[in-house]
Residue, then its C-alpha position, 0 to 999 in steps of 0.5 A: x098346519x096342513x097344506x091344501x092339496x091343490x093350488x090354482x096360481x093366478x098371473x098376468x103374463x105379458x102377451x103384448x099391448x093389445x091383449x089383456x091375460x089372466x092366466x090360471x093354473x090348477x096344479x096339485x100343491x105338492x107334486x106340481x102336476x095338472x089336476x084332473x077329473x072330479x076334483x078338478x071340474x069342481x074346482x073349474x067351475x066354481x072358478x068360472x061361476x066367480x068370476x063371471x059374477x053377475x055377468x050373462x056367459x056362454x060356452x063356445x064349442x067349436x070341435x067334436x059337434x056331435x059330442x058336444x050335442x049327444x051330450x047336452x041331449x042325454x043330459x038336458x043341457x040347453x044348447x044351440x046352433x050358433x054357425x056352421x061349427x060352433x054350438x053355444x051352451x048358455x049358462x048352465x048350472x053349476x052341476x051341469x057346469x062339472x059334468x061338461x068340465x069333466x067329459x070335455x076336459x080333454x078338448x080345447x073350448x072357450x067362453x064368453x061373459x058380458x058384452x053381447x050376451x044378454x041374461x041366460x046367456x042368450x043373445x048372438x054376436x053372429x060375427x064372432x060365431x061364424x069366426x069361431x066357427x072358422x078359427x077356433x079360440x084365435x077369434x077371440x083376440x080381435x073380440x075380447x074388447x066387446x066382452x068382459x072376458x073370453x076365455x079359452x079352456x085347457x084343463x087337460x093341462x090345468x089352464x084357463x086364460x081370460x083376456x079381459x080389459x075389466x079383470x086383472x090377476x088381483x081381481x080374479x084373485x079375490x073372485x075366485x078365492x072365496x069360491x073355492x075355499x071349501x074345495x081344498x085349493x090355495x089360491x095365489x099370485x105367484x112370487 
């Protein structure tokens, strides 16, 4: 039987009774290393689109502005302004969710789904953005509740961390396998 050449490893690490994590690993299967590039945007974003499901979802980005900006602009990719350092793409579509995942794979960003945000992934939750804006992914901790996930990006290294009080490893599990069936990925809770 052939082995699929990447795993995506799914587990609930224990941060502490007021924080709710999902933790995901993309790795290749059988030296272990972070997968990267092409591949790995792929993977990444049929990953997000599964287990955002239904939900309206945003990425945050909050360093490298200008970057982020050019290319939305060079790419026709909706973006806006939310505070002072923090630029919101709302739901883009599945391709342009691989080309950002791809060219922004070296930078930490973060997400959102459900809670404020309304279909299209419009919608402000001014608070929060304004602390995002000050504190990067630290902001989502206290936030998280009022969503039904955030998430914060580090592909670079082969992660995705959802905190969420809806989704637990079992039920990222069976979002997430279906979507990446075709892409050659084994996904697993690990033992």
């Amino acid at each position: 039987m052939a082995v699929n050449p990447y795993s995506l490893e799914i587990e609930a690490p224990d941060l502490g009774a007021d924080v709710k994590v999902v933790a995901l690993e993309l790795i290749e299967t059988i030296n272990r290393e972070p997968v990267r590039g092409p591949d790995a945007a792929r993977i990444w974003a049929a990953a997000v689109e599964a287990i955002a499901a239904t939900e309206p979802w945003v990425l945050d980005f909050f360093s490298h502005l200008d970057r982020v900006r050019e290319f939305c602009h060079l790419k026709g990719i909706a973006c806006r302004e939310a505070a002072e350092r923090h630029c919101v793409i709302p739901q883009p579509d599945t391709e342009q969710l691989v080309e950002i995942f791809q060219r922004f794979e070296a930078e930490t960003f973060g997400m959102r789904a459900g809670g404020l945000l309304e279909p299209g992934g419009m919608g402000a939750d001014t608070e929060l953005e304004i602390d995002l804006s000050h504190r990067g992914v630290d902001a989502y901790h206290p936030a998280f509740p009022r969503y039904f996930f955030c998430a914060v990006t580090d592909f670079e290294n082969g992660f995705l961390t959802l905190l969420s009080n809806p989704l637990s490893a079992n039920e990222v599990t069976r979002r997430v396998k279906p979507a990446v069936a075709t892409l050659q990925v084994s996904v697993a809770l690990p033992q």
